[in-house]
Backbone as a printed PyTorch tensor [residue, N CA C, xyz], in Angstrom:
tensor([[[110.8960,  97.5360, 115.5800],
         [110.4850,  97.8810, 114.2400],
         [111.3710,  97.1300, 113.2750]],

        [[111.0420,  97.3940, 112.0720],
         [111.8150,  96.2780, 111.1790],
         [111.9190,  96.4480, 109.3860]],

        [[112.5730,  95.1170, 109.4150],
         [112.3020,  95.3370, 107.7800],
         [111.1490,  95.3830, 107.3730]],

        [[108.7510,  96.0410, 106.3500],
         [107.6980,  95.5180, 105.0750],
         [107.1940,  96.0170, 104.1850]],

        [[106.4290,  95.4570, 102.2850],
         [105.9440,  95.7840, 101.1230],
         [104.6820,  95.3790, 100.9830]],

        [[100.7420,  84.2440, 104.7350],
         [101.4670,  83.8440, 103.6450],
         [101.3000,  82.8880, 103.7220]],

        [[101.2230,  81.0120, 104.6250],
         [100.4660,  80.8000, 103.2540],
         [100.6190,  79.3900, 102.6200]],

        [[ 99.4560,  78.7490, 101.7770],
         [ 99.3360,  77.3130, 101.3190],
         [ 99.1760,  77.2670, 100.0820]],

        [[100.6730,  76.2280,  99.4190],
         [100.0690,  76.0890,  97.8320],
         [ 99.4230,  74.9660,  98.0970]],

        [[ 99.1610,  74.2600,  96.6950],
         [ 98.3570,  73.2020,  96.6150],
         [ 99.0580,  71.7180,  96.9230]],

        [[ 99.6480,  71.3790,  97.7450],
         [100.6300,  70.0210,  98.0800],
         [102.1290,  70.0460,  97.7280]],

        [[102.4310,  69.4600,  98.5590],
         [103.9160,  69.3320,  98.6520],
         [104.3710,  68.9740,  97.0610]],

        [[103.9740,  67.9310,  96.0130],
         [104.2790,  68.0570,  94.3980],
         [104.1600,  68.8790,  93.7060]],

        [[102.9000,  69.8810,  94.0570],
         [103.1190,  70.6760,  93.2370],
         [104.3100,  72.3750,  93.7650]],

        [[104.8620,  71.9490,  94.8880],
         [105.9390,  73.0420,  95.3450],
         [106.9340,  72.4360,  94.6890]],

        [[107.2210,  71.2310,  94.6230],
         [108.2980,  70.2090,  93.7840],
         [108.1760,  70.6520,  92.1640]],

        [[106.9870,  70.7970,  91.5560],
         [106.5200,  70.7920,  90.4230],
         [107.3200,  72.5730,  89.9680]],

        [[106.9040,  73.2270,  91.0180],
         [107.5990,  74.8040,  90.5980],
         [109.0030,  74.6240,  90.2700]],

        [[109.1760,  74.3630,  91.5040],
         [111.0130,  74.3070,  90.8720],
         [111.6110,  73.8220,  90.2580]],

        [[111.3370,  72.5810,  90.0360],
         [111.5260,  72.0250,  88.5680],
         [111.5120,  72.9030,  87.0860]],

        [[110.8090,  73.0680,  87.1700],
         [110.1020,  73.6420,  86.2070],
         [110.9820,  75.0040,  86.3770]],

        [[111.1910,  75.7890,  86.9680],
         [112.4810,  76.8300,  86.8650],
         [113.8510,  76.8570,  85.9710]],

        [[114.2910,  75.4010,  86.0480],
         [115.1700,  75.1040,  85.3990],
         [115.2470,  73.7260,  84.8010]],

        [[115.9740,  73.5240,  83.7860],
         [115.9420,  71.5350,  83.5350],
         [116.4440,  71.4640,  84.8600]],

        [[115.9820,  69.8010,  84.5760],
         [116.2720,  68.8240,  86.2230],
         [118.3510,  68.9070,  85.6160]],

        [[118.6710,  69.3390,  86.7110],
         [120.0200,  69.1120,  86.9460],
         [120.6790,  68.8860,  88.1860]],

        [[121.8800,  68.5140,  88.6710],
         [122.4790,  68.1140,  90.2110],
         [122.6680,  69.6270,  91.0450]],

        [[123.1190,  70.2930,  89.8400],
         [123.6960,  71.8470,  91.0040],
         [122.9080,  72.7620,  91.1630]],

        [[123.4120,  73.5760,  91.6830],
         [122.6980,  74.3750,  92.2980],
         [122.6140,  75.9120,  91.4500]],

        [[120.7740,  76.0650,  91.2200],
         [121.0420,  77.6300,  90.5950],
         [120.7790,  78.6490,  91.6320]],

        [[121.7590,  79.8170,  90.9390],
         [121.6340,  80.9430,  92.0040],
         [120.4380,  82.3070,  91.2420]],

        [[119.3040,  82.7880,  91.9250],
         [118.6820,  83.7370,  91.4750],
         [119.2290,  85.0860,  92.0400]],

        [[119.0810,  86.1810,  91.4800],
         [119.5080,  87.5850,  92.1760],
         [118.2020,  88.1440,  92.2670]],

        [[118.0950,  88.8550,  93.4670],
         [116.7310,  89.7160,  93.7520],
         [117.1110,  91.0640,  92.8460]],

        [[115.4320,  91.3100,  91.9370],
         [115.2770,  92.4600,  91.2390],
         [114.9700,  93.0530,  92.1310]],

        [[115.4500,  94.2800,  92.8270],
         [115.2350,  95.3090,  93.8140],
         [113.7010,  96.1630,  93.0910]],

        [[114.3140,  96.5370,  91.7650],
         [112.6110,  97.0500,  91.0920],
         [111.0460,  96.4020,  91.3510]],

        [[110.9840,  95.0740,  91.7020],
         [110.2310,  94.3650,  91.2120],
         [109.3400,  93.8480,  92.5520]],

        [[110.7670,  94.2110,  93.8290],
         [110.6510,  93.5670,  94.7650],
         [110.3710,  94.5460,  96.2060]],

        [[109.7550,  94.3080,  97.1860],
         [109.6490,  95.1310,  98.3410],
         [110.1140,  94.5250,  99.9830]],

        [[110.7190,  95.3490, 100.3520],
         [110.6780,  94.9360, 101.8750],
         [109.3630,  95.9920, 102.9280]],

        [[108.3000,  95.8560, 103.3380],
         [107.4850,  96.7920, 103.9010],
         [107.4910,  96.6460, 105.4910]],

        [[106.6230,  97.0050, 106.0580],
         [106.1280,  96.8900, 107.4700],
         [105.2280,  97.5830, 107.9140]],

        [[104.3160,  97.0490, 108.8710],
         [103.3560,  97.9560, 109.5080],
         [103.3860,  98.0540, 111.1790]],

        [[103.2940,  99.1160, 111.6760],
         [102.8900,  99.2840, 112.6420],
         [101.9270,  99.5010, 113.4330]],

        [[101.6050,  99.5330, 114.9740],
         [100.2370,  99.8180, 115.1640],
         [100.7940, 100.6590, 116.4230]],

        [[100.1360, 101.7600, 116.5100],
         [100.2700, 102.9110, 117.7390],
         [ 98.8500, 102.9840, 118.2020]],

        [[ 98.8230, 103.7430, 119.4860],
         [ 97.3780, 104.1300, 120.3050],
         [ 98.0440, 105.3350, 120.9680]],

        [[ 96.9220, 105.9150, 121.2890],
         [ 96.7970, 107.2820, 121.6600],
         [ 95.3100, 107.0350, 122.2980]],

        [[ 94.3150, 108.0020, 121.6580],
         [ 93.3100, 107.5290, 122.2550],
         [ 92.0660, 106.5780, 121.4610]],

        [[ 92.8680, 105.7790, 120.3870],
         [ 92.3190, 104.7490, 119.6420],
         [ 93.7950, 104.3770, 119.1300]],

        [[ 93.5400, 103.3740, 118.1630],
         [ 95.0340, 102.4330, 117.5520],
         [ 94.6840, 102.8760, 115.8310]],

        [[ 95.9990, 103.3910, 115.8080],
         [ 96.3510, 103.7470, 114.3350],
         [ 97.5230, 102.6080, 113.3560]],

        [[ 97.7290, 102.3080, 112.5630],
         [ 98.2350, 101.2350, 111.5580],
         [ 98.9810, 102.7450, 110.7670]],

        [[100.3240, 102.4640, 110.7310],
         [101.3500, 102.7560, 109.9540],
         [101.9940, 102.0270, 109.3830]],

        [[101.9480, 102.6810, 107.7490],
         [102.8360, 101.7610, 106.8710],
         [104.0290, 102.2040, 106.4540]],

        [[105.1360, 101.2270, 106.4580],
         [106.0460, 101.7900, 105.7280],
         [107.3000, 100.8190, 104.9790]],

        [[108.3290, 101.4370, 104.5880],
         [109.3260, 100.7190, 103.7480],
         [110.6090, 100.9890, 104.3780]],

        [[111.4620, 100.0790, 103.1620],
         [113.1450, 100.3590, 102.9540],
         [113.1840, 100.0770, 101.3910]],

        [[113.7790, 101.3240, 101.0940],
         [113.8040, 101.3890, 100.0660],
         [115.0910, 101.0600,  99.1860]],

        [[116.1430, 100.2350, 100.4160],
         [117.4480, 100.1790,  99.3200],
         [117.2960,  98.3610, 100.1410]],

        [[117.6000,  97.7200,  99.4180],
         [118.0200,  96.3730,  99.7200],
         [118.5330,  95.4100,  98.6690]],

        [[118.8530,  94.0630,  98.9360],
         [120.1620,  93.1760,  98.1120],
         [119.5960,  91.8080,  98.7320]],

        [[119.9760,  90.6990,  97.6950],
         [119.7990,  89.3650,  98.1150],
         [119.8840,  88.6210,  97.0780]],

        [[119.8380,  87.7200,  97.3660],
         [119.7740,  86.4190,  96.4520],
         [119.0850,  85.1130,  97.1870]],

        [[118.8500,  84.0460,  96.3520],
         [117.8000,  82.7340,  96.2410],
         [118.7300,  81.2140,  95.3820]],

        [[119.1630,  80.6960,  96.2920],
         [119.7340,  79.9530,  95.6340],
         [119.1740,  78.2200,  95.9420]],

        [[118.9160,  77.2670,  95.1600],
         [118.7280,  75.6190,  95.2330],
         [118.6560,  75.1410,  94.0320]],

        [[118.4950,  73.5570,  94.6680],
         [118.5590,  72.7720,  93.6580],
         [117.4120,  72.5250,  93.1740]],

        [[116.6820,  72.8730,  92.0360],
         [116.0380,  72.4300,  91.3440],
         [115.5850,  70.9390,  91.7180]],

        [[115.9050,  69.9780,  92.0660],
         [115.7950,  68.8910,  92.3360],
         [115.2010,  68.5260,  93.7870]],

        [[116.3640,  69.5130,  94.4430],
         [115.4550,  69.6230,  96.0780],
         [115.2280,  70.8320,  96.2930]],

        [[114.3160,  71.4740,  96.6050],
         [113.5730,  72.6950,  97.1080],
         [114.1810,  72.9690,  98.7160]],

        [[114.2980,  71.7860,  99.4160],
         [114.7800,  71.7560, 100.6990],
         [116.0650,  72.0010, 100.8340]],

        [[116.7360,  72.2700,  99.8340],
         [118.2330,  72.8220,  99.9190],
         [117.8660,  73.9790,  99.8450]],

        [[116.8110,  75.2900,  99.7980],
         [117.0270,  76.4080,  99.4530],
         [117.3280,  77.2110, 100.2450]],

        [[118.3590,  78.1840,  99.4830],
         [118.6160,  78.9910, 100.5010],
         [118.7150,  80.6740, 100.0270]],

        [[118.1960,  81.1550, 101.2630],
         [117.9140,  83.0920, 101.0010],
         [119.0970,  83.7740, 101.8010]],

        [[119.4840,  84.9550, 101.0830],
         [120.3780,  85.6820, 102.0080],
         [119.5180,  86.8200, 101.6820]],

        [[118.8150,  87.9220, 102.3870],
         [119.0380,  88.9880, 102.3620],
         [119.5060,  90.4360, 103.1350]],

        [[119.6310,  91.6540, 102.7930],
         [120.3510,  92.3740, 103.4470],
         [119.5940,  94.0620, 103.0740]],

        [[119.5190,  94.2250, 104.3460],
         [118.6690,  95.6370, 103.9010],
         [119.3860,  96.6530, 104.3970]],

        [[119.4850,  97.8920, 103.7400],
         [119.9000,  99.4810, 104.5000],
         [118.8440, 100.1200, 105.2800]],

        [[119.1930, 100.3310, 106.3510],
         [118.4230, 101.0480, 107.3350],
         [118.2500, 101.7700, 107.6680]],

        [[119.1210, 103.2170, 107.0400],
         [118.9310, 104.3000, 106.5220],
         [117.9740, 104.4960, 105.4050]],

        [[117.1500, 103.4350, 104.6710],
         [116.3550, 103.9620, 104.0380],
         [115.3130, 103.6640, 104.2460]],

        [[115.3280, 103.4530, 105.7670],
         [113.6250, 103.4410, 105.9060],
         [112.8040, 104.7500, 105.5530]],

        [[111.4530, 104.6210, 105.5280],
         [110.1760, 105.2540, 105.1220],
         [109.2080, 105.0820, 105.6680]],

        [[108.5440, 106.1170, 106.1160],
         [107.1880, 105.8180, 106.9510],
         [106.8460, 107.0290, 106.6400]],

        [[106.7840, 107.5050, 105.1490],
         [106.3520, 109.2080, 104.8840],
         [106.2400, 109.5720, 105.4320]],

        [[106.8650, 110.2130, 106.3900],
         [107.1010, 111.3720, 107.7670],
         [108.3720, 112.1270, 107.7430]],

        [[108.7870, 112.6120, 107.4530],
         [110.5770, 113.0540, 107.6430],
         [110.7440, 113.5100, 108.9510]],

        [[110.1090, 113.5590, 110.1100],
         [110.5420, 113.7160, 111.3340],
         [110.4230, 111.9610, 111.8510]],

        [[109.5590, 111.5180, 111.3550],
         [109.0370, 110.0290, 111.9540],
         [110.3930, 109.6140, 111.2780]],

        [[110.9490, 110.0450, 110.0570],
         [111.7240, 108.8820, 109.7430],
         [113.3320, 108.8960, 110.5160]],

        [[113.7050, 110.3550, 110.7040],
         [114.4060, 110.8560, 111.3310],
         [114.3240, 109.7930, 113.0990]],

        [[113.5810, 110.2620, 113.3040],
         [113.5580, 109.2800, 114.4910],
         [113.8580, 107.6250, 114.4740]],

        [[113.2320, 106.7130, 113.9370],
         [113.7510, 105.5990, 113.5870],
         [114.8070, 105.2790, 112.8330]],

        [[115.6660, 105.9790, 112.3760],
         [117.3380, 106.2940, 111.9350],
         [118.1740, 106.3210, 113.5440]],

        [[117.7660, 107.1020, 114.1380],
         [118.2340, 107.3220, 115.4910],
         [118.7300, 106.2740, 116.6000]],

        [[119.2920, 106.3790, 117.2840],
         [119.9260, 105.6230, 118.3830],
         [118.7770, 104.6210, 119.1620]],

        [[117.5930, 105.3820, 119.3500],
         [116.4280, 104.5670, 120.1200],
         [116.4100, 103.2490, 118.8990]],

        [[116.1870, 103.3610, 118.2180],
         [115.4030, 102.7290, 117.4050],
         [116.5100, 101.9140, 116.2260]],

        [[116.8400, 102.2080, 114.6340],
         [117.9280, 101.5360, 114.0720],
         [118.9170, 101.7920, 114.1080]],

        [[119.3480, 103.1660, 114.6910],
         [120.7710, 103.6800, 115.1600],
         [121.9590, 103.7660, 113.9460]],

        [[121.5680, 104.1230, 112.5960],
         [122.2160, 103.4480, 111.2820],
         [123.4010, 103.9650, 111.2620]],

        [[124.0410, 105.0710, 111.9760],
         [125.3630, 105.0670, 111.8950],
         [125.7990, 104.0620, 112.2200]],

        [[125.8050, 103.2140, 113.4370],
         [126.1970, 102.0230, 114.4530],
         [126.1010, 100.9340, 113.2120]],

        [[124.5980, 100.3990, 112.8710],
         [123.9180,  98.9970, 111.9330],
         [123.6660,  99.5310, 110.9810]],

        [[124.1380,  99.4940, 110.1900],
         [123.7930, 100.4470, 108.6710],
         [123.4280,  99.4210, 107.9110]],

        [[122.9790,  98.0470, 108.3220],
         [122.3980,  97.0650, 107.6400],
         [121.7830,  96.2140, 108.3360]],

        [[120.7120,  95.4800, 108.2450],
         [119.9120,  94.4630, 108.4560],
         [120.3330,  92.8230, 107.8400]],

        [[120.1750,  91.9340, 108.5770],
         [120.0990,  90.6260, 107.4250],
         [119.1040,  89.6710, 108.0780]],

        [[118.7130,  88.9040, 107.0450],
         [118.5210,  87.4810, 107.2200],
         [118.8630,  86.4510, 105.7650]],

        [[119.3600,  85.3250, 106.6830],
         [120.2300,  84.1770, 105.9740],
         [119.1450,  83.2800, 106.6940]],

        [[118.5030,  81.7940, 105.3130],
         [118.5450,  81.0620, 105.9960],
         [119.3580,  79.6930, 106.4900]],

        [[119.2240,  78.9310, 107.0860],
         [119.8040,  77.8070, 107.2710],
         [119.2350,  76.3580, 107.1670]],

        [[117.6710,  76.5270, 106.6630],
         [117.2410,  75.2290, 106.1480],
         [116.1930,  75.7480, 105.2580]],

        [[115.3180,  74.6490, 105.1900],
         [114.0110,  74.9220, 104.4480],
         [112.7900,  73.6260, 104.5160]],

        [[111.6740,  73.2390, 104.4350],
         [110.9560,  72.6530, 105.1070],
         [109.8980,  72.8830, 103.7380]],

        [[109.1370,  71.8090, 103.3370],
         [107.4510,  71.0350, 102.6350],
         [107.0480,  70.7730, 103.2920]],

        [[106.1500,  71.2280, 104.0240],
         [104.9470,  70.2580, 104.6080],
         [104.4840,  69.8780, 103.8310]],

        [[103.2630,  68.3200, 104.6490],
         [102.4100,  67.5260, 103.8260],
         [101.7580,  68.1850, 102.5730]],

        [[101.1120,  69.6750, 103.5160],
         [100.0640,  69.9210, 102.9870],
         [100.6960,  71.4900, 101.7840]],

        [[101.7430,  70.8770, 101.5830],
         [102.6380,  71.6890, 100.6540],
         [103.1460,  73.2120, 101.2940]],

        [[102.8800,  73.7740, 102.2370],
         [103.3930,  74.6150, 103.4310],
         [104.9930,  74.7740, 103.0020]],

        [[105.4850,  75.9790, 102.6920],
         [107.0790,  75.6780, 102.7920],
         [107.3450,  77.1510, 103.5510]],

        [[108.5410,  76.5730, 103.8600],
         [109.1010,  77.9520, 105.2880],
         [110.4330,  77.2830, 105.1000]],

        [[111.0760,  78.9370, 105.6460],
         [112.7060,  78.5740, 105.7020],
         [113.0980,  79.1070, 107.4760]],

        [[113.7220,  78.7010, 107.8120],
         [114.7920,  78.8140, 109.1130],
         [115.8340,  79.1270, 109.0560]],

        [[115.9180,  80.3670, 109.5820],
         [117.2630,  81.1130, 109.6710],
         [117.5280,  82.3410, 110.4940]],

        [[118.8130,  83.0870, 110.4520],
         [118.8330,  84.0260, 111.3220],
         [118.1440,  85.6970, 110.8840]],

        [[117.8730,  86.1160, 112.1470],
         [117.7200,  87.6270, 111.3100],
         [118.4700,  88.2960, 112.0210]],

        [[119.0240,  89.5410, 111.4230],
         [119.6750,  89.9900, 112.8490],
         [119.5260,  91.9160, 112.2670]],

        [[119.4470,  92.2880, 113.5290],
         [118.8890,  94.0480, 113.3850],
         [119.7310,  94.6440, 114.7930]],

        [[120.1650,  95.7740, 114.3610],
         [120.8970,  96.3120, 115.5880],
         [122.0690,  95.1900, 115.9830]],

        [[122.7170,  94.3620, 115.2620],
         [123.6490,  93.5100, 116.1060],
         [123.1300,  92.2440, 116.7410]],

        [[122.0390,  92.0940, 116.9610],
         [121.4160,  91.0270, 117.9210],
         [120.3570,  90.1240, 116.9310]],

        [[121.1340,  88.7720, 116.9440],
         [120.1000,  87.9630, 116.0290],
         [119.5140,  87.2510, 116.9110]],

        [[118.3550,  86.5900, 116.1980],
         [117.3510,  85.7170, 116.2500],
         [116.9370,  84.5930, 115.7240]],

        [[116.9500,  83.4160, 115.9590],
         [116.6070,  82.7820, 115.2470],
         [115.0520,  82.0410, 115.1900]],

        [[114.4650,  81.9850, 113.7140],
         [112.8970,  82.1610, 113.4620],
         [113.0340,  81.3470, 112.3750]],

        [[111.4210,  80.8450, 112.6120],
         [111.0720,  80.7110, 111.1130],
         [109.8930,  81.1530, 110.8570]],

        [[110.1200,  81.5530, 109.4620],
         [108.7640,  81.9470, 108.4920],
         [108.4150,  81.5130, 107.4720]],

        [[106.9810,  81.4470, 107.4620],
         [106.5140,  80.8880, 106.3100],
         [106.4810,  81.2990, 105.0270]],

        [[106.4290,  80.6270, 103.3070],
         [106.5770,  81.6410, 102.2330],
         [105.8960,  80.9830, 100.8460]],

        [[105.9530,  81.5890, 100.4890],
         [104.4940,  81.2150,  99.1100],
         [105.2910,  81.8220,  98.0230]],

        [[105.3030,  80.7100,  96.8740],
         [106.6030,  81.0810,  95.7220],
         [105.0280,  81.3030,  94.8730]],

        [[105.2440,  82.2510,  94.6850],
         [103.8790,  83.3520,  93.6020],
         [104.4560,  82.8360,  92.0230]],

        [[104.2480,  81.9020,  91.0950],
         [104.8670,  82.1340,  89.5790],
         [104.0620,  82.9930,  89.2580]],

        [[104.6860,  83.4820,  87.7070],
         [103.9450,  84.4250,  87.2390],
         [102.9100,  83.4980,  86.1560]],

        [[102.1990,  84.2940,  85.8050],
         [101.3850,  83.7660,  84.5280],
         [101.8910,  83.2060,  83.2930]],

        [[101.1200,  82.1920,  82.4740],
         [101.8730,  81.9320,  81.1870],
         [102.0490,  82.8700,  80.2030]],

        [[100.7350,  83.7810,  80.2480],
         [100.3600,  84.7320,  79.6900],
         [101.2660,  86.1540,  79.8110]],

        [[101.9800,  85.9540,  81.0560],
         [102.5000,  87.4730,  81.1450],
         [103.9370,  87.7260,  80.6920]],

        [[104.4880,  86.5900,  79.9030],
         [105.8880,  86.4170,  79.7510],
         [106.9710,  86.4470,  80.5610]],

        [[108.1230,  86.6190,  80.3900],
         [109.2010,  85.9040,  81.5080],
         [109.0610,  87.2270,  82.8160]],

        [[108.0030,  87.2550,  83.4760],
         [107.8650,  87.9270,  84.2040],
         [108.5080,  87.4340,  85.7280]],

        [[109.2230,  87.7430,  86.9590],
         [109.9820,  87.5110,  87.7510],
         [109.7870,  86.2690,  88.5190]],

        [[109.8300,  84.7160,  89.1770],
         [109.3120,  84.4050,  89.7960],
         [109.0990,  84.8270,  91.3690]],

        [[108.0740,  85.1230,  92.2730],
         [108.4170,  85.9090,  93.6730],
         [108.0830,  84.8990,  94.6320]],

        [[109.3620,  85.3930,  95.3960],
         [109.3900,  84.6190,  96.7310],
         [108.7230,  85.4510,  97.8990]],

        [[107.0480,  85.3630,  98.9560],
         [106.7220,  86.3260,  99.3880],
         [106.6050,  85.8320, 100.4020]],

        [[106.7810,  86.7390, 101.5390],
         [106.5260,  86.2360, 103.2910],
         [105.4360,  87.0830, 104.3110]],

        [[104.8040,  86.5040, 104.9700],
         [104.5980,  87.8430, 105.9560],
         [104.8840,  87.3530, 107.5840]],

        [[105.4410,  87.9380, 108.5340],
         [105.4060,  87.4800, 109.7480],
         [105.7540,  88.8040, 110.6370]],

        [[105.6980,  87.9220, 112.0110],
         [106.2310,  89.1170, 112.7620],
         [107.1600,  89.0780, 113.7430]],

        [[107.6830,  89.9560, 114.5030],
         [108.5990,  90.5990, 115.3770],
         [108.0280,  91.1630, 116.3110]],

        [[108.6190,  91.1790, 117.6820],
         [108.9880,  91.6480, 119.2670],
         [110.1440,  93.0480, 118.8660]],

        [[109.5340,  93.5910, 118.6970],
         [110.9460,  95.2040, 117.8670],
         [112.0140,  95.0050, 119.3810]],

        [[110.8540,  95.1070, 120.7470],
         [111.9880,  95.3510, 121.7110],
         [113.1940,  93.8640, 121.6220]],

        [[112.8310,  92.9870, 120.9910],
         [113.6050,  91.8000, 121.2550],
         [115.1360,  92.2520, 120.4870]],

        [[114.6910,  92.8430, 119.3280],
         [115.7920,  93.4750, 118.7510],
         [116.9010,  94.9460, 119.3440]],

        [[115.9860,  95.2410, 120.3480],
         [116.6850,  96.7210, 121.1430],
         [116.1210,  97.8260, 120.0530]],

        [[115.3050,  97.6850, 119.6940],
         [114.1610,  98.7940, 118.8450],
         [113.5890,  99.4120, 120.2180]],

        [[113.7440, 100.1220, 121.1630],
         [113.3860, 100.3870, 122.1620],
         [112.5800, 101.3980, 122.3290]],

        [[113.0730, 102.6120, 121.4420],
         [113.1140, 104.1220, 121.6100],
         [113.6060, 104.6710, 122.3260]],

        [[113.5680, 105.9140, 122.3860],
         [114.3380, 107.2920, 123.2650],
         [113.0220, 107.3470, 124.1390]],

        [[113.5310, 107.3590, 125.8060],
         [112.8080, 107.3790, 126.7400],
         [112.5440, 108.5310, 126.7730]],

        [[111.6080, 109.5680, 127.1130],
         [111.1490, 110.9050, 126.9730],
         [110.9240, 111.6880, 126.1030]],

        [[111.4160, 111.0760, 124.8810],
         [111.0070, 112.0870, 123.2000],
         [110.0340, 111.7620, 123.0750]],

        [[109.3530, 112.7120, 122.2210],
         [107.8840, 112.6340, 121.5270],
         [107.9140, 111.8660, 120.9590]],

        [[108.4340, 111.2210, 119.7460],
         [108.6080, 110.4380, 118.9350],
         [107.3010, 110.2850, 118.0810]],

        [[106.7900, 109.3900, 117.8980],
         [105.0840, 109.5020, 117.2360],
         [104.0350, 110.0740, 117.7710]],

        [[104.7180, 110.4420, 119.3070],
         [103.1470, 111.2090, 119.8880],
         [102.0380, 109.9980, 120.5720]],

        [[102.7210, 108.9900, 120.2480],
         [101.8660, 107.7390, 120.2020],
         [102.3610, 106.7440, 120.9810]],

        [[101.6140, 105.6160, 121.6710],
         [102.3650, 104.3880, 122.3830],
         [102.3070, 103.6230, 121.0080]],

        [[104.1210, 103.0170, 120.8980],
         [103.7870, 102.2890, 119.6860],
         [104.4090, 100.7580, 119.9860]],

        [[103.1450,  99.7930, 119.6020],
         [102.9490,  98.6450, 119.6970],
         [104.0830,  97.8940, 119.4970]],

        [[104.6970,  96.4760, 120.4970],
         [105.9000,  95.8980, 119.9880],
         [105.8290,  94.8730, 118.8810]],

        [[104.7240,  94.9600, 118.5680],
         [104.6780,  93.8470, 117.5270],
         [104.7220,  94.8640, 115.9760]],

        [[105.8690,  94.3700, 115.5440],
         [105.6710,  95.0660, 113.7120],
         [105.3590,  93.8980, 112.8950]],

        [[104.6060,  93.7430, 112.0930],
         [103.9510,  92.7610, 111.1590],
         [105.3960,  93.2720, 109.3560]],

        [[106.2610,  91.8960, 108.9810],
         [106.8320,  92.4230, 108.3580],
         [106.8960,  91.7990, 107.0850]],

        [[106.4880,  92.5280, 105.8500],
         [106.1810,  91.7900, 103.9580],
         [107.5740,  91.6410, 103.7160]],

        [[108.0380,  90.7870, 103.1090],
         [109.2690,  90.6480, 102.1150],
         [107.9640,  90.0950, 100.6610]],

        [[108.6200,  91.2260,  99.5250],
         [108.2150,  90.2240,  98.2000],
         [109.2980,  90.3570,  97.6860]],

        [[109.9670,  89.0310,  97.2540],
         [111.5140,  89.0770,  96.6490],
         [111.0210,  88.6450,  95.3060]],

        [[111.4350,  89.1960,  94.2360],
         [111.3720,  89.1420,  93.0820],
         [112.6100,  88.5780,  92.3260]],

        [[112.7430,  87.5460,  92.1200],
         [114.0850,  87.1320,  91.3880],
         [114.0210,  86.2290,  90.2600]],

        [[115.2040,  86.7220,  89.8400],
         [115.8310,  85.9400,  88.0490],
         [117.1630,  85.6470,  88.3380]],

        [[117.2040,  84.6320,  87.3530],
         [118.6230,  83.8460,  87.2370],
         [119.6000,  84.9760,  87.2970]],

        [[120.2250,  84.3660,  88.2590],
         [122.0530,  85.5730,  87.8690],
         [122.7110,  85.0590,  87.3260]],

        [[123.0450,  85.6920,  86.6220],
         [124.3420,  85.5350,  84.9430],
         [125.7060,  85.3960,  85.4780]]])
């Protein structure tokens, strides 16, 4: 299970064309801070019993930042970091359980991350970053794809968002569960499908 709340712009110039356009053309590097208000980490799950049910849910406390060069997009880089004590899956026994030892164990990992370590344009303007994630202690290294959403001209200095969707092997992480608890009542699927929408503005 995991951190959720993707994708082709129109050519590699016009992903060039966004960031630019974020800031004047300059050499260094700006740093954005994620608006936690603005922004979501979600996830869904899928269980069976005697059909397959889709559960949604959140974390409701998380931190990050977005930092490049305006000039190169391929320098960019994401850190973020989630609490795992605040997951949500409106259940207070369900949530109780995925707090727990089977599953995020948050006394032990009382945080989540992913950092990346590169970033990538495709031809066909495609951009994805590469980096680690790591949950329970045990990272991974992935990449995912991401679609920089601007806002409208019309809507004023509204946030620019950085949004993803992909997925996860929960057991790869030791998301295992407690062998013999009830837990959802349900066989629940190892694949979690997981949203980041990062919402960020310049940090001061």
């Amino acid at each position: 299970m995991a951190l959720t709340r993707v994708p082709v712009l129109i050519g590699a110039a016009v992903v060039l064309s966004f960031f630019t356009a974020a800031t004047p053309a300059r050499a260094d590097t700006t740093v954005y801070a994620l608006d936690p208000t603005a922004s979501a980490v979600d996830f869904t799950i899928w269980a069976t019993k005697l059909f397959t049910v889709k559960r949604e849910g959140e974390f409701k406390e998380f931190s990050g930042e977005v930092s490049f060069d305006p000039e190169n997009p391929l320098n960019a880089h994401v850190d973020l970091t989630v609490v795992t004590s605040s997951v949500d899956i409106h259940n207070a026994e369900h949530n109780e359980l995925l707090k727990s030892e089977g599953f995020f164990d948050v006394d032990r990992f009382p945080t989540m991350h992913f950092a990346s370590s590169s970033a990538d344009v495709k031809p066909d303007g495609t951009l994805s970053w590469t980096g680690d994630l790591t949950i329970r202690g045990i990272t991974q290294h992935m990449t995912i794809p991401v679609k920089l959403r601007q806002p409208e001209p019309a809507s004023g200095p509204s946030p620019r968002v950085f949004e993803t969707t992909f997925e996860i092997d929960r057991t790869e992480f030791g998301l295992v569960g407690v062998p013999g608890a009830k837990g959802f009542n349900f066989s629940v699927g190892k694949k979690v499908r997981i949203h980041l929408a990062m919402a960020m503005s310049p940090k001061s």
